[in-house]
N, C-alpha and C positions, 0 to 999 in steps of 0.2 A: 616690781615683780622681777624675780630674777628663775630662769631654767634650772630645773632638778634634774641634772640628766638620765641618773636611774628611774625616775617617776617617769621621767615623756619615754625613753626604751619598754617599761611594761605598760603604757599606756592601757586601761582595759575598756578596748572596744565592743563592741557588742557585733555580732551579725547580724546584717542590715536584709532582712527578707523582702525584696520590689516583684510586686507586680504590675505588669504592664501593659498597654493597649497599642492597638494599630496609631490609636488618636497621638498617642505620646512620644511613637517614632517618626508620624508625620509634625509634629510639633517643633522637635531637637530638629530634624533637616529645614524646618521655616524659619526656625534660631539662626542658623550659621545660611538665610540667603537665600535659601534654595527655592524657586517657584516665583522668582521676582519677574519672570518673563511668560508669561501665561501660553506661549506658544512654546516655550523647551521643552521637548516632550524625552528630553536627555533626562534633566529635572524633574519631570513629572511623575518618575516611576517610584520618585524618593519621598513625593509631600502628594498622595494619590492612593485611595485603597485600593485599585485596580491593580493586576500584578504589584502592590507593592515591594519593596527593597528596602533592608535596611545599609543605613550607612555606614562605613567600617568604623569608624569614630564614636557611635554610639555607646558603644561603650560607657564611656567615660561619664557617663549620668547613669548608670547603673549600677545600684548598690553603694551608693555615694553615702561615707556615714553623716554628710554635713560639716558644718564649722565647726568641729572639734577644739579645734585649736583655739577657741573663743573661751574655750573651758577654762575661770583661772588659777585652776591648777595646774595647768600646763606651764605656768610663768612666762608664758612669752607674752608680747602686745600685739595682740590681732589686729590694732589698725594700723601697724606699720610692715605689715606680711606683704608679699608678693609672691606668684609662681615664679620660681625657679627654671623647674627642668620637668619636662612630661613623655613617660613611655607608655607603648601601648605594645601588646603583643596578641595578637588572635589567633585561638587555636580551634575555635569553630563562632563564626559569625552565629550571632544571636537570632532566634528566630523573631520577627514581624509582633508577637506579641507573646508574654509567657510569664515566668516569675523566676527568679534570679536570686541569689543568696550573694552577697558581698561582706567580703571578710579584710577587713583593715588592719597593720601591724605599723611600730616604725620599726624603721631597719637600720636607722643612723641618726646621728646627732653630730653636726660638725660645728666646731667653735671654732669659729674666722679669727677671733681676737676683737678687744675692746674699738668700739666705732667700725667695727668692720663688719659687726652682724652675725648669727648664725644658720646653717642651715638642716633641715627637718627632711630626713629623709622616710617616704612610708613607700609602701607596695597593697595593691588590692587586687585579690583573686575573687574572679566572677565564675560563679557556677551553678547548673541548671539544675534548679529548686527539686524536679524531678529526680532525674535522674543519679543528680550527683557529679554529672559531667564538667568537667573545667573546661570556660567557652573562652576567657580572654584573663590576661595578665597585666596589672597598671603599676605603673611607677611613676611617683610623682617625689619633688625637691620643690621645697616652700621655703624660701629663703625670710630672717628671718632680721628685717633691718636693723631693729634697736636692740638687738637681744646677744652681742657677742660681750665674749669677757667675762661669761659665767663660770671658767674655770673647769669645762668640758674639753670632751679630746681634740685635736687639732688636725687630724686626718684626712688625705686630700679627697677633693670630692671626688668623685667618675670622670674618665677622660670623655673631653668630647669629640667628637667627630669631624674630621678636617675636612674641608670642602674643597673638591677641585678647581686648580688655578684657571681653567678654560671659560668659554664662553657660556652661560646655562643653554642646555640643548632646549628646555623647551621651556615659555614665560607665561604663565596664566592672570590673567586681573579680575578681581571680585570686586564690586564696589558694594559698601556693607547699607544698612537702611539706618539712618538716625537714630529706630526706635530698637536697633538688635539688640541690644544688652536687655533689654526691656523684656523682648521676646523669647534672647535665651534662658535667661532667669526662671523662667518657667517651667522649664526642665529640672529645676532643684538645688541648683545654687543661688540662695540669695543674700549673696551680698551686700548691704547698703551700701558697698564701695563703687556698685554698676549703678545702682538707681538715682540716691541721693548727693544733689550737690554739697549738700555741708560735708558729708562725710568723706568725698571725693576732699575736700579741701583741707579735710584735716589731716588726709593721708598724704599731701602734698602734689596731687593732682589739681591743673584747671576747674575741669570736672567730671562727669559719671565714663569710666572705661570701660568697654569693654574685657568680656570675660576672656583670659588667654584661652581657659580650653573653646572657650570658640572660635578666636582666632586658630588653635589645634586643628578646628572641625573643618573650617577653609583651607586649610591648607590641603589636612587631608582629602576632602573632596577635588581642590585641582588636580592631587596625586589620583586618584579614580579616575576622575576624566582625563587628564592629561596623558599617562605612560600605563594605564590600567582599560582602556576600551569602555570606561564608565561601568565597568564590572566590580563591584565592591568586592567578593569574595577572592579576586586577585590581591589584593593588598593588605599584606598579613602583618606588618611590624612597622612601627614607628616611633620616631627618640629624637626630639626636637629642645631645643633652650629657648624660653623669654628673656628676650633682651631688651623691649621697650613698650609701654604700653600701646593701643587701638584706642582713638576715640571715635564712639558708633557714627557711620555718614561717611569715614574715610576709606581709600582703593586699596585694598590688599593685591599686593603682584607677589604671586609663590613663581620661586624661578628651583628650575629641578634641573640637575645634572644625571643622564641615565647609562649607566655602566654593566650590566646585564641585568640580575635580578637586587641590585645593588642602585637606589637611586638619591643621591645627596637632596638635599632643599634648603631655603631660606626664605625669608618672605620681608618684603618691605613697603611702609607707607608711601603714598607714591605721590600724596600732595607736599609730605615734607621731608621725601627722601630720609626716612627713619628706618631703618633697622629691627620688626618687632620681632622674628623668630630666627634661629640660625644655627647652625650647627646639626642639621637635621640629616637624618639618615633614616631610610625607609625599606622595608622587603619588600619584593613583589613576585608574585607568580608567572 
């Protein structure tokens, strides 16, 4: 299979109409952890119909058109993809339960050159099935391992974000449950890259990883709790890179640098001192 660049730029997506329940945003916050301590009543406001809250991360399972990129017409090889880069931007936090229109585009196609890979750049605008109102804005770069050399443009990707040389002002640890990928999957991404070991193996993983946008959703929840007072609706933008897979049972530590409404991040595995997110830069209110 080899990339059509003109064919993946008009890719024709469909709009993805979600509707949704309380059950399904308490679902996404028990994916990425949340509620592992039956007494954090921090916690409990996020996986709890009682005042519930949604989490600002939510997002990103909303209006998902699915493994697209699995289509092959697309000419790329979906079992040698990986996330890239992930933005989120929120221009009004979603309500607790409602229905959602997501509208999918690419916006780029970058050819790295032959053995180097290429990358998929798309953007999703989420907006309220109602009204029409636009509630959040996604950016997502799927890099695209086997697939460079097609003879697409070469154009650099988006700069990323430099992280201050100081100490992280504040360090938060998440320890994930064995069964996460399991549970976030449930939300609507299913990958047999998160569940099944053969297909982990043939992607050149040990075995089943962890979903990055859930490593995403840990992060962005220590950013809440940590430099946000556990107020979701203060944390309006986020722009993070995958740099190494999660396998589910390992400590995520997000360490934030916080500069006023400007707070840097990165996140690392803490049993093998690995590197999975970085570059990360977040709004806050």
């Amino acid at each position: 299979m080899t990339i059509n660049y003109d064919k993946l730029m008009a890719w024709p997506f469909e709009d993805v109409r979600h509707r949704y329940t309380t059950r399904d945003t308490m679902l996404y916050a028990l994916g990425i952890g949340l509620g592992a301590d039956p007494m954090n009543e921090a916690e409990l406001r996020f996986v709890y119909e009682k005042n519930l809250c949604v989490l600002p991360t939510y997002p990103v399972v909303l209006g998902y058109p699915g493994l697209w990129i699995k289509d092959p017409g697309t000419g790329v090889d979906w079992t040698r993809l990986v996330h890239g880069e992930q933005g989120l931007r929120i221009h009004r936090l979603p309500a607790t339960a409602g229905e959602v229109i997501g509208r999918t585009r690419v916006t780029g196609v970058i050819d790295k050159g032959e053995g180097r890979g290429a990358l998929v750049l798309t953007e999703r605008k989420i907006t309220d099935a109602v009204s029409g109102e636009l509630l959040c804005t996604l950016t997502s770069t799927t890099f695209c391992r086997a697939d460079g050399g097609f003879g697409g443009p070469a154009s650099s990707a988006p700069a990323i974000h430099v992280l201050p040389e100081r100490t992280p002002d504040v360090t938060l640890d998440r320890s994930t449950d064995a069964r996460a990928a399991l549970i976030y999957r449930l939300s609507g991404d299913y990958n047999p890259l998160h569940a099944e070991p053969a297909m982990a193996k043939t992607a050149g993983f040990e075995r089943p990883i962890l979903h990055g946008l859930c490593t995403f959703g840990i992060a962005g929840y220590a950013l809440t709790r940590a430099v946000c007072d556990n107020d979701p609706t203060r944390l309006i933008a986020m722009n993070v890179r995958f740099t190494s897979p999660v396998y589910p049972g390992e400590t995520i530590r997000t360490e934030m640098w916080v500069d006023g409404s400007i707070v840097s991040f990165r996140a690392r595995v803490v049993e093998r001192d690995v590197m999975v997110l970085n570059n990360g830069r977040a709004e806050i209110t």
